[in-house]
N, C-alpha and C positions, 0 to 999 in steps of 0.2 A: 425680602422687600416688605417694607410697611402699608401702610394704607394712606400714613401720609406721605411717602416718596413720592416724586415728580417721575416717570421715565421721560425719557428726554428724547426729542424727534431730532433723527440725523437727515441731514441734505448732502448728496452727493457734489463733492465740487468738481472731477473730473474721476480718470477711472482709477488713480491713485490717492486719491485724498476724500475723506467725507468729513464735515464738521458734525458737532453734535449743536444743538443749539437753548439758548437758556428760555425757559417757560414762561417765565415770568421777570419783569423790572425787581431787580430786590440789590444784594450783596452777594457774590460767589465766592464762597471758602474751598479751592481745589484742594482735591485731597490725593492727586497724583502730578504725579511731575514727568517732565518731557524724556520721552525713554521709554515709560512704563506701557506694557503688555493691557489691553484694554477687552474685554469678552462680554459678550453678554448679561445683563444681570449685576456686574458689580457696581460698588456706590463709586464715583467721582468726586463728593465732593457734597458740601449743601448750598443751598439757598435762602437767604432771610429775607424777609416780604414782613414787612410791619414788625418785626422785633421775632415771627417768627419762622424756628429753623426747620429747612423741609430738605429730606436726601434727594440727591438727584441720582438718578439709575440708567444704565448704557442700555439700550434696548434693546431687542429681540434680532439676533440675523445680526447685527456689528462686532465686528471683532479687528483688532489690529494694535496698534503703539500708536503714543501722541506722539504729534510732533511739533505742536505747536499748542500752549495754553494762553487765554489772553491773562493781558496784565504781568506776564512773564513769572518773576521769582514773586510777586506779592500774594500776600496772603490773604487779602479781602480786596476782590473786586467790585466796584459799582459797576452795573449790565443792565442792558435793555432787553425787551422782549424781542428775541427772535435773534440774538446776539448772537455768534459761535462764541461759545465756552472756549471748545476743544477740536484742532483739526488730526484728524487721526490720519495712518494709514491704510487701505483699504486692501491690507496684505491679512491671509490668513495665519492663524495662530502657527498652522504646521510653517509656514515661512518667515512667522518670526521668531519661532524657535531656531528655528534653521539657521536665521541670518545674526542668531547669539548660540553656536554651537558652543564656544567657549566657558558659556556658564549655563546652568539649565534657568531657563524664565518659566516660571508659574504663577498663577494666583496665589499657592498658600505659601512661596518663598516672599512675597511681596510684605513688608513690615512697615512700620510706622514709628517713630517715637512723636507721640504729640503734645505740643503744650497743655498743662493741667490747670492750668490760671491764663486771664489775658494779663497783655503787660510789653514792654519792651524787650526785644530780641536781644542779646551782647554774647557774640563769640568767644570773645576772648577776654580774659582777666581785666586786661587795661588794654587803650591804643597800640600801646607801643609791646605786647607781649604776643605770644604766639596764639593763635587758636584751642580751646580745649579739645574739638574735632574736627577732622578733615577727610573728604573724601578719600575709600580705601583705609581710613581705622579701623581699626577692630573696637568694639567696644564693648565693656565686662560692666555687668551687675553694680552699682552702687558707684562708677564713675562717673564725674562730673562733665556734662555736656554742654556748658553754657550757664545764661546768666539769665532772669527775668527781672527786668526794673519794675516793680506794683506801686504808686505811690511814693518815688522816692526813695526805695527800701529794693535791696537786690537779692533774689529768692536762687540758690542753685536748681540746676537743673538734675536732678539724678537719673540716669538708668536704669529703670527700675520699671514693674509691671508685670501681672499675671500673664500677658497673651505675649508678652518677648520672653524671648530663648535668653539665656544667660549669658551668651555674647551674640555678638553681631557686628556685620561688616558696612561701613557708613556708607551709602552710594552718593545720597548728596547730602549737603546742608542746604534746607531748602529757601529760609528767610534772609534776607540780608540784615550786615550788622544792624542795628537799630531797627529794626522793622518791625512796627507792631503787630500782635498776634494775638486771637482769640483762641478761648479753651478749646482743644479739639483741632487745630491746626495744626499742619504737619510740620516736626520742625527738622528730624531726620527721616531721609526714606533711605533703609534698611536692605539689607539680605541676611539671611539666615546663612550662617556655615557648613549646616546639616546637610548634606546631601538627599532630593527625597529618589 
């Protein structure tokens, strides 16, 4: 954690659910999506406050899965002070493990492909063609995930990066078509194949 990261203060909403809540009036760029295993200490996401970007961090004693982010699939929310972000389950790790026996959930399986430019989202080649990826692909090294519009001009997206494995399996697409996105937004969340 930094020194500029926010930890962020949870409110219990009943004895299954706790939101976490946003610190500050700014923009929320989630960096998790609904599903994901949530623990102490990891970053969710940032917050801009005047142009700038501050981590926000799940705090000390929280652990569980989202199940609800505001703003849904979008990738820059405007928030108020004291907003929930994020309403989590107030189920322990050993129980959400439990309740995903079918695949192991961890922190270091949790992956990201995120946009490296801002710009416009595009799924798919054109309207009328199929998706480059779809939840449950697999995806290799140097394939094309998408489309980013900058000015007019459309940039592929490649698979590529030092901290992704050389394939992986898509859980979601997280923007919808056209959806603007700034650098560092998530455009795929990942699983690794690797069994740890």
């Amino acid at each position: 954690m930094s020194e500029r990261d926010y930890v962020l203060r949870a409110r219990a909403v009943d004895q299954e659910r706790s939101e976490l809540l946003s610190p500050s009036v700014g923009v929320f760029a989630p960096r998790v999506v609904e599903g994901a295993p949530l623990v102490s200490g990891q970053s969710i996401g940032t917050l801009e406050v005047l142009g700038v970007r501050r981590g926000l961090v799940v705090p000390a004693g929280v652990e569980g899965r989202v199940v609800d982010r505001i703003g849904g699939g979008r990738t820059r929310v405007p928030v108020q002070h004291g907003e929930p972000l994020l309403a989590i389950s107030a189920m322990s790790m050993a129980r959400v493990k439990e309740a995903d026996s079918s695949e192991t959930v961890d922190r270091e399986n949790a992956l990201a492909f995120t946009a490296p430019m801002s710009g416009r989202f595009y799924g798919r080649p054109s309207p009328s063609e199929a998706p480059f990826v779809s939840a449950g692909d697999i995806v290799q090294r140097g394939q094309t995930l998408g489309l980013l519009e900058v000015m007019k001009t459309f940039n592929r997206l490649v698979y590529q990066g030092d901290h992704l494995p050389d394939a992986a399996k898509v859980e979601k697409v997280v923007p919808n078509e056209g959806d603007d996105v700034v650098r560092g937004d998530v455009i795929l969340a990942l699983r690794s194949l690797v069994e740890s």
